[in-house]
C-alpha positions as CSV (number, residue, x, y, z in Angstrom):
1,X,8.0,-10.2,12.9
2,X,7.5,-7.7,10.1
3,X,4.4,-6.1,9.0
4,X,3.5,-4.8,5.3
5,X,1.0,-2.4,4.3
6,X,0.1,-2.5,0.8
7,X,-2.0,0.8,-0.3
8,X,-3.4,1.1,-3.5
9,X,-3.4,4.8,-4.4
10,X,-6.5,6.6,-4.1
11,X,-8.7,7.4,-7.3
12,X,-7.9,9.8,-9.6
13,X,-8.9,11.8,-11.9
14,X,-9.9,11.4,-15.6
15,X,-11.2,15.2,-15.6
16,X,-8.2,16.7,-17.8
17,X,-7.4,14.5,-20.8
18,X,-4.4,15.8,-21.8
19,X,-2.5,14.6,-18.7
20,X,-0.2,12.0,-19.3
21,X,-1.1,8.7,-16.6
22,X,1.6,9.6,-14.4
23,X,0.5,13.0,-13.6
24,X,-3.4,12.3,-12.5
25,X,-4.3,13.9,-9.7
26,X,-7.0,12.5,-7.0
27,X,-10.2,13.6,-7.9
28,X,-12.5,14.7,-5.0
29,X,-13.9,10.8,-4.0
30,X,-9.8,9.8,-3.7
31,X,-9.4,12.5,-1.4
32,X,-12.0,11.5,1.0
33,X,-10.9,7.6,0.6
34,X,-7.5,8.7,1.2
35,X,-8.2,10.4,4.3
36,X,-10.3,8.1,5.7
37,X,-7.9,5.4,5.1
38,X,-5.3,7.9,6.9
39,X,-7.4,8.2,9.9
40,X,-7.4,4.2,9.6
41,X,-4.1,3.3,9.7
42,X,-3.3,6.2,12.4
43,X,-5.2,4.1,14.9
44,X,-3.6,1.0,14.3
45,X,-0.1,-0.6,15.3
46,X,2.7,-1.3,14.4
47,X,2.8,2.1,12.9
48,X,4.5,1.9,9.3
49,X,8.3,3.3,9.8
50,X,8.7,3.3,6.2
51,X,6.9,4.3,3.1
52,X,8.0,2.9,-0.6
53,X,5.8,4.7,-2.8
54,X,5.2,5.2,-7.1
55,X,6.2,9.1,-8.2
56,X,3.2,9.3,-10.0
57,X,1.0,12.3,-8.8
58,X,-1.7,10.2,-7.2
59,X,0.1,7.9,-5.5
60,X,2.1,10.6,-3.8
61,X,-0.6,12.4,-3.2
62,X,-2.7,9.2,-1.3
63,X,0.8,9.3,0.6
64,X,0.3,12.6,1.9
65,X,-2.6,12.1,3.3
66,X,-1.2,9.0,5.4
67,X,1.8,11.2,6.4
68,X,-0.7,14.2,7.3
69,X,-2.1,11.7,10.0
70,X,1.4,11.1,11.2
71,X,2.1,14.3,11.4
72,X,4.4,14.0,8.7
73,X,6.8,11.9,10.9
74,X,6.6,9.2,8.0
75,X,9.9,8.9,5.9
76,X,9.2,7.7,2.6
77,X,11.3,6.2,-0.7
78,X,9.4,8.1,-4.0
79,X,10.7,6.3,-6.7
80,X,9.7,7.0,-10.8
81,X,10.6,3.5,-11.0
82,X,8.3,2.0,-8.7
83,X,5.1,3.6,-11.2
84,X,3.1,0.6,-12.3
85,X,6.0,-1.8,-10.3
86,X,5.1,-5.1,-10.8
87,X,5.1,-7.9,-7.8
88,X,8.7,-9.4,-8.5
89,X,9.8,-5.6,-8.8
90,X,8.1,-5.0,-5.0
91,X,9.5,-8.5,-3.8
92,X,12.9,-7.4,-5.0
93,X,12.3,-4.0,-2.7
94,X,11.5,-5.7,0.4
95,X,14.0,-8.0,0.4
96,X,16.1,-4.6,0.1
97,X,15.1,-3.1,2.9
98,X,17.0,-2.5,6.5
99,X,16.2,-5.4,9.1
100,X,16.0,-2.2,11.1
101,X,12.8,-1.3,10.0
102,X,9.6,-4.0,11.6
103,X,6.7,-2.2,9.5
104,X,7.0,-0.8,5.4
105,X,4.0,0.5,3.8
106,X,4.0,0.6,-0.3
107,X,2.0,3.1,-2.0
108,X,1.2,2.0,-5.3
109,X,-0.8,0.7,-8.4
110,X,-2.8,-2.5,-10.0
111,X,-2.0,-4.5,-10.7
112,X,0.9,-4.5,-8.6
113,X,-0.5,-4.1,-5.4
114,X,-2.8,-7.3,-6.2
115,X,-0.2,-9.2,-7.8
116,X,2.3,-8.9,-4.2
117,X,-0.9,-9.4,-1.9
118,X,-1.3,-12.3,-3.4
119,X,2.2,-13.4,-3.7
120,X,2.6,-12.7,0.2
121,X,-0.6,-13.9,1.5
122,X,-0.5,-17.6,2.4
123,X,-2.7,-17.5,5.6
124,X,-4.8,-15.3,7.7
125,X,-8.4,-14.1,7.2
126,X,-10.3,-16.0,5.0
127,X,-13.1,-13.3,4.9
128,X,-10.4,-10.5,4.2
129,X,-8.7,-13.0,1.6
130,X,-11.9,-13.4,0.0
131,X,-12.8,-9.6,-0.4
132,X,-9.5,-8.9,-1.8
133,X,-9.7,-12.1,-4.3
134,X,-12.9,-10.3,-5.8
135,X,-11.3,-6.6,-6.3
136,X,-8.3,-4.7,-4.8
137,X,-10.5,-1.3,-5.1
138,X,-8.5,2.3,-5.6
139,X,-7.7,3.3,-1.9
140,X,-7.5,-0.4,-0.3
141,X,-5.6,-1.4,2.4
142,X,-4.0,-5.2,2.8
143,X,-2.0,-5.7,6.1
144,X,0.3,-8.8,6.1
145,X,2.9,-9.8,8.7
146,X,5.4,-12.3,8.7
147,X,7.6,-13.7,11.3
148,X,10.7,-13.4,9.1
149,X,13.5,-11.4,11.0
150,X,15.5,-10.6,8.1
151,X,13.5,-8.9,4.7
152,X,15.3,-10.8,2.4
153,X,13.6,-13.9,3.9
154,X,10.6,-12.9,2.5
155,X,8.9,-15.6,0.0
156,X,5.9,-16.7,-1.2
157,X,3.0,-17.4,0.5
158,X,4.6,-16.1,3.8
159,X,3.0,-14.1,4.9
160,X,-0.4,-14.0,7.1
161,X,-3.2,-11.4,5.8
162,X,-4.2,-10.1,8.7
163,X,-6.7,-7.3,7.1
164,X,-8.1,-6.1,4.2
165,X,-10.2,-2.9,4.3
166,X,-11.7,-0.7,1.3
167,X,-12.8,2.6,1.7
168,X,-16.5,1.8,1.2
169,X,-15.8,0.1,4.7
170,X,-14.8,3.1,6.6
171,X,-17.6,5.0,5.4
């Protein structure tokens, strides 16, 4: 069985204009959502063993926060080309990865994040499912697993969502 984490990165700020996309930091709200989602995911198992994450400043910086409630015991992949990654780009990673590893969490960006929930997700929690059809909010959480054994088994609709949580929900 493998378990997936897909993280949209927490929200950012608009405050400086003359940043380019890629280097928008969190603003103040993202900070708190991205905390709270780190507190999350510290109390739930299988704990990711991997992080694939965008090198864009917010999406680094949402995964900071997670690896502060690790303890920083959370390796991660930052990669400039994962910013704005599409699904087949994600697919392509996970199929890449180590059988080694049981649980990968991706830090990234919409649509993206959407786009591979919804690729994976073929079963599991209608509720969750339905919240997640509606919006994939900045700083949401979909957990999937699949009972592949071997990544590059990974394929469509194979995967069970088994949550979906946004940070109004932890609040």
């Amino acid at each position: 069985m493998k378990t997936i984490y897909l993280l949209r990165h927490a929200k950012s700020s608009w405050k400086d204009p003359t940043l380019a996309d890629f280097d928008r930091p969190l603003n103040k709200r993202g900070k708190r959502a991205a905390k709270n989602m780190a507190v999350y995911l510290g109390g739930h198992n299988p704990r990711p063993e991997l992080v694939l994450c965008s090198a864009a400043k917010r999406t680094v910086s949402t995964l900071e926060k997670v690896q502060a409630q690790f303890d920083g015991d959370l390796p991660a992949v930052i990669d400039d080309a994962l910013y704005h990654a599409d699904a087949s780009v994600w697919v392509r990673r996970l199929r890449a990865l180590d059988d080694a590893v049981g649980a990968v969490m991706i830090v990234g960006h919409n649509p993206g994040m959407e786009e591979l929930a919804h690729f994976l997700a073929g079963s599991g929690d209608e509720e969750a499912y339905s919240r997640m059809a509606v919006k994939f909010p900045t700083a949401a959480l979909a957990v999937l697993q699949t009972d592949i054994a071997h990544w590059r088994d990974i394929e469509r609709d194979g995967a069970q969502l088994i949550a979906f949580v946004s940070p109004h929900d932890l609040e």
